[in-house]
C-alpha positions in Angstrom: -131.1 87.8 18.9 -128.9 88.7 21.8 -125.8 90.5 21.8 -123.9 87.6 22.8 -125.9 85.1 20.3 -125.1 87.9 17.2 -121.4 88.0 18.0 -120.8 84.1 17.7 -122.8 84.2 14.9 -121.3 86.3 13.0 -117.4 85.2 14.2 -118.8 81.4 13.3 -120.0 82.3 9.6 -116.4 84.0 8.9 -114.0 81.9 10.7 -113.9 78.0 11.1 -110.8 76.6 13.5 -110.7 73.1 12.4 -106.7 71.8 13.9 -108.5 70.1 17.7 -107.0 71.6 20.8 -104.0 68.9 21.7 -104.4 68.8 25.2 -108.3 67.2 24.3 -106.5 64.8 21.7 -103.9 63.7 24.4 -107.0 63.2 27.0 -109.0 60.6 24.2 -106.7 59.1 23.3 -105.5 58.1 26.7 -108.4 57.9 28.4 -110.5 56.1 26.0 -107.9 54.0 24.5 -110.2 51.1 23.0 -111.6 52.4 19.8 -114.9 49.7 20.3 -115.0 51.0 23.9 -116.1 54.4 22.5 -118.7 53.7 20.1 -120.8 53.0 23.2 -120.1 56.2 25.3 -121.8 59.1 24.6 -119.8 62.5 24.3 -121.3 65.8 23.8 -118.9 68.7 21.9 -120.6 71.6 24.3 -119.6 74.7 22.9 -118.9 73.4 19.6 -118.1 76.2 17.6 -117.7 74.8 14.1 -117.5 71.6 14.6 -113.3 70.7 15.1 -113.4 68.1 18.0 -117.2 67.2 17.2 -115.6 66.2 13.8 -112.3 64.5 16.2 -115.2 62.6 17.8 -116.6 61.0 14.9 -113.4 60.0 13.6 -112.8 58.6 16.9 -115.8 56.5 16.4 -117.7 57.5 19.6 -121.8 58.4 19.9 -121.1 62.1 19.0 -123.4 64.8 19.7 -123.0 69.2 19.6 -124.2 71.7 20.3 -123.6 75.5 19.9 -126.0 78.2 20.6 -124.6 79.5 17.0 -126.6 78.8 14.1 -123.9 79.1 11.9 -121.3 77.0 14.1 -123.6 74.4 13.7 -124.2 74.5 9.7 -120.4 74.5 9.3 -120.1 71.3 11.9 -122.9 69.6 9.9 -120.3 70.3 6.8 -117.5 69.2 8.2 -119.2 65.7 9.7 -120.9 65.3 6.0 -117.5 65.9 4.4 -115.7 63.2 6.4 -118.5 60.9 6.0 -119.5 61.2 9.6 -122.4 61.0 11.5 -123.7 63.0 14.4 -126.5 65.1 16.2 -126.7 68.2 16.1 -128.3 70.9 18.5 -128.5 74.5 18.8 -129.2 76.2 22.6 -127.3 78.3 24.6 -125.0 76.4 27.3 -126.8 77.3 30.6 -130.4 75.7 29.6 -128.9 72.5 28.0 -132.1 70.3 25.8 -131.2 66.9 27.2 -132.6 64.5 29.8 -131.0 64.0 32.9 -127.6 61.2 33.0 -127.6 61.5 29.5 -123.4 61.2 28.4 -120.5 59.4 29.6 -118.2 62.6 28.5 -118.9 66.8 28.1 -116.5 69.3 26.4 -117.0 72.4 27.1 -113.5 73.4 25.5 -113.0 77.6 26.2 -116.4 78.4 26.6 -117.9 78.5 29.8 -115.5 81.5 30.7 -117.5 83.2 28.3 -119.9 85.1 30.7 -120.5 85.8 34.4 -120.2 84.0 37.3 -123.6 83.5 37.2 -123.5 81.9 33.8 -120.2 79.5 34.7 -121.9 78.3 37.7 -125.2 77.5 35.4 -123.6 76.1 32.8 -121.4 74.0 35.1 -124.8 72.7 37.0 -126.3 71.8 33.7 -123.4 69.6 33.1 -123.6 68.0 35.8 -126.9 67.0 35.7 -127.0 65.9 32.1 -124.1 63.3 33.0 -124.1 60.1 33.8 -123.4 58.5 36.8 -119.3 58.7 36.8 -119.3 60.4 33.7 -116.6 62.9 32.9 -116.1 66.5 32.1 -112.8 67.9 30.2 -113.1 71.5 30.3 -110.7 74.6 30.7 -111.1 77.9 32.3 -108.7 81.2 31.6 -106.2 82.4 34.4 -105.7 85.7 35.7 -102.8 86.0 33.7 -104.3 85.8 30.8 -104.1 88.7 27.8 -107.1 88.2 26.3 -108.7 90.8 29.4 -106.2 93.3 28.7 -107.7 96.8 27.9 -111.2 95.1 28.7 -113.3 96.8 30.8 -113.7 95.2 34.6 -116.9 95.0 35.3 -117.1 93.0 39.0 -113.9 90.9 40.2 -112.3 89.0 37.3 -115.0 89.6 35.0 -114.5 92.0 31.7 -116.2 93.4 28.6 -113.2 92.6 25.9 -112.0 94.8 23.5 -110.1 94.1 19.9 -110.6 90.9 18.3 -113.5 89.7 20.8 -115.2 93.3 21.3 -118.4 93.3 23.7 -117.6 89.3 25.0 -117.9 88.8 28.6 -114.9 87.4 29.9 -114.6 85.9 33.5 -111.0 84.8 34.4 -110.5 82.8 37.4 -107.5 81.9 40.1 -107.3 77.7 40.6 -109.0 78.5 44.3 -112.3 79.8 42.2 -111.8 76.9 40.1 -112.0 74.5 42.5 -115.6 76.5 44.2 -117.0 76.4 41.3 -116.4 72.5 40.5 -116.7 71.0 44.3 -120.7 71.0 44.2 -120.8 69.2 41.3 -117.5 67.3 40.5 -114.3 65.1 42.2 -111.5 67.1 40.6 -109.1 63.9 38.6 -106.6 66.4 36.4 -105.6 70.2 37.2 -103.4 71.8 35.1 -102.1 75.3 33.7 -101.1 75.5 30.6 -99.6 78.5 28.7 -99.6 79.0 25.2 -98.1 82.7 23.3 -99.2 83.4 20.0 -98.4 86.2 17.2 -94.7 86.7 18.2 -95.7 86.2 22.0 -98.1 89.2 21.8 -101.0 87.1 22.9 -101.0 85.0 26.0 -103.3 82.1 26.2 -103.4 81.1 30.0 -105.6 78.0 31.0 -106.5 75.7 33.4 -107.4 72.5 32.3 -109.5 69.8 34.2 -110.3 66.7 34.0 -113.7 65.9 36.2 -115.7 63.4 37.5 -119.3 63.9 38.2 -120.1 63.1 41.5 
């Protein structure tokens, strides 16, 4: 097991977020406003974690599917959906090398994590997604800003990338400016939203700074 694969593994089997990032309950609920419209389009929770907007998903009554390249993510998200009496499929593989045929969803989330890893890695991951979507399909995804605290005291190790420190010791962290943003997405996708969003934590001691996109495959 990789570095990488061993930290998630073990944050996932201590620590389960389950509240959904509002900014992604805001986008479903206005974007897909018909609740029989969604149980035909197909949405992949990428990055999944534990499960929180997989679960959001199901409840939302779309074709729900995850995946996390975390073992235990996944056995808590299969918890969580059996709880609610939910269904959904489950997958576990790491983001750049995605198991699914080409133009298979109508909507990916990758919600905060494709900034986790190199350049290299974003710009994988993001071709994956874009090949795995269907024709007009859509992508709501964030990336972290420059201003962002969680690279403070991180080692750099190339521009904008770092090695973190504290609470997410050893991670590979990229942060971007909305100009790298925008390279990153233009191969593969026609740019709908882009937004920044800040969000302090723990008495403002931690910054959360993201951009947030809405995207269309091309």
């Amino acid at each position: 097991m990789d570095e990488k694969r061993k930290f998630w593994e073990e944050h996932h089997s201590q620590k389960q977020m389950i509240y959904p990032a509002e900014e992604l309950v805001r986008f479903l609920y206005y974007w897909y406003p018909d609740p029989d419209s969604r149980k035909n389009t197909r949405a992949l929770d990428m990055g999944a974690g534990s499960g929180r907007h997989t679960v959001l998903l199901g409840k939302m009554l779309f074709d729900t599917f995850a995946l996390d390249q975390s073992f235990s993510g996944m056995k808590n998200t299969r918890t969580f959906l059996n709880r609610d009496g939910l269904s959904g499929s489950i997958l576990c593989a790491t983001l750049n090398k995605l198991p699914f045929k080409n133009e298979t969803f109508d909507l990916i989330i990758p919600w905060e994590c494709i900034f986790y890893g190199d350049r290299d890695f974003i710009k994988s991951a993001l071709s994956e997604v874009n090949r795995i979507l269907k024709p007009e399909g859509v992508c709501f995804t964030c990336f972290r800003t420059t201003k962002d605290s969680h690279i403070e005291n991180g080692k750099p190790l190339s521009e904008g990338v770092y090695r973190c420190r504290g609470e997410w010791e050893g991670q590979i962290l990229t942060v971007l400016t909305k100009n790298e943003v925008e390279e990153f997405l233009e191969p593969y996708f026609k740019t709908i939203w882009f937004d920044e969003q800040w969000t302090t934590r723990r008495n403002s001691e931690q910054r959360d700074a993201l951009w947030i996109i809405l995207a269309q495959k091309k």
